[in-house]
C-alpha positions in Angstrom: 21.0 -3.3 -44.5 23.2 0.0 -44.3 22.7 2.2 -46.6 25.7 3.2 -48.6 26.5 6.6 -47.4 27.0 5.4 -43.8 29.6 2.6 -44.7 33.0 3.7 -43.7 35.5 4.4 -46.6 38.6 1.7 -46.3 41.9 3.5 -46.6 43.6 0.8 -48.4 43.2 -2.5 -50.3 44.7 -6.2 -50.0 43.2 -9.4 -51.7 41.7 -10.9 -48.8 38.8 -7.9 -48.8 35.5 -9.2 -49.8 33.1 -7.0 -51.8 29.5 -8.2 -52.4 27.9 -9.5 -55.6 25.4 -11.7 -57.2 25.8 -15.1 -58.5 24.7 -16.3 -61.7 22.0 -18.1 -59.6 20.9 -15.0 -58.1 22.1 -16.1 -54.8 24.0 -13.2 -52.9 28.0 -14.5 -52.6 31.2 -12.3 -50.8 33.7 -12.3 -53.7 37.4 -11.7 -52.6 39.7 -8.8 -55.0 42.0 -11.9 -55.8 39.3 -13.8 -56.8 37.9 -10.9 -58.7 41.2 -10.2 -60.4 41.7 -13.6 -60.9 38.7 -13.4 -63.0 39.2 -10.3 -65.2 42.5 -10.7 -65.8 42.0 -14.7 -66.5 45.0 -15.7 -65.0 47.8 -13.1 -66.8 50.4 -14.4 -67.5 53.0 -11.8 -69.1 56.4 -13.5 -71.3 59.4 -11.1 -71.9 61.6 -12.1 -75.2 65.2 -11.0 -75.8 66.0 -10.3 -79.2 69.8 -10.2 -79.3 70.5 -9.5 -82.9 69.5 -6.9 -84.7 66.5 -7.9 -87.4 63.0 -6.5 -89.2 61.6 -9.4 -87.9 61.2 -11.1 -84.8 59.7 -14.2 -84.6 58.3 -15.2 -80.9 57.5 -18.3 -79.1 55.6 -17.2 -75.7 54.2 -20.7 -74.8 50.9 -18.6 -73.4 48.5 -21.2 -75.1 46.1 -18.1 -76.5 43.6 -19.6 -77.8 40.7 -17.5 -77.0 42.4 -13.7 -77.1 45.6 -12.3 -78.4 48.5 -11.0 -76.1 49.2 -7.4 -75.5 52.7 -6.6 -77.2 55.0 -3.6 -76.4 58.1 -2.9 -77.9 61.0 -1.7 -76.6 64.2 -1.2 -79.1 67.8 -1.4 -77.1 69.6 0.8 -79.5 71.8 1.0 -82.6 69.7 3.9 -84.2 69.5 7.7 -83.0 67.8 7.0 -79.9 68.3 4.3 -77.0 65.2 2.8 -74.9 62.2 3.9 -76.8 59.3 2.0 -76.9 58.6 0.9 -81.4 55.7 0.4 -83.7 55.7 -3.0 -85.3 53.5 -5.1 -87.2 51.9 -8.0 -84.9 51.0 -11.4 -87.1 49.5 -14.3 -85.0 50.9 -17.6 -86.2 49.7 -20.1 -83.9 48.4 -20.1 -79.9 51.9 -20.3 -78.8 54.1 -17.9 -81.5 54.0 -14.5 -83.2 55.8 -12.4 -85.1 56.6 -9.1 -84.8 57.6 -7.0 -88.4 59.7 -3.6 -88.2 60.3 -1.1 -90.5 64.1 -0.8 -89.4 66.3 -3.9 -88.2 67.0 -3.7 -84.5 67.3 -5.5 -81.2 65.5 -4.9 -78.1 62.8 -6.8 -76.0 59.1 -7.4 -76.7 56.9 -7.9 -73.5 53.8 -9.7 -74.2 51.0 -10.0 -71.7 48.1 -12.5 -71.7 
């Protein structure tokens, strides 16, 4: 088996490489980065909703089926106040697997990106 040091660094990255690992059997397996990202990100799936009209509250149906974890949430605000494209603070309340709701202090429009 070669020891570390005398492996040659790879220059760059693509899904089909294979990095080396151990089962939950113990048996020694070749897992690919897609498979590996597959796994750790389990599956992402990311939603992006419009909010056209201004509001303090936005009320969100992703359709991610979150069961298990809650989505990450960023908040972007289109404008209307002092400044255009800047990214908000807002109060995140989980209502079911598939819908949220998103409170503001201020009533705006803009988009929320959610990522599963």
């Amino acid at each position: 088996m070669p020891r570390i040091s005398s492996l040659q660094n790879d220059s760059s990255l693509s899904a089909g490489d294979r990095l080396l690992g151990t089962d939950t059997d113990g048996s020694t397996k070749n897992f690919t980065l897609a498979q590996i990202k597959e796994f750790t990100n389990g599956g992402a799936t990311a939603y992006k909703h419009h909010q056209n009209n201004a509001s303090t509250t936005w009320t969100i149906t992703h359709s991610l089926n979150l069961e298990d974890y809650l989505p990450m949430v960023n908040i972007k605000l289109s404008g209307g106040g002092t400044f255009n494209n800047i990214q908000s603070l807002g109060v995140v309340t989980y209502i079911t697997k598939d819908q949220l709701k998103i409170d503001l202090a201020d009533s705006a429009s803009g988009y929320a990106y959610l990522k599963a």
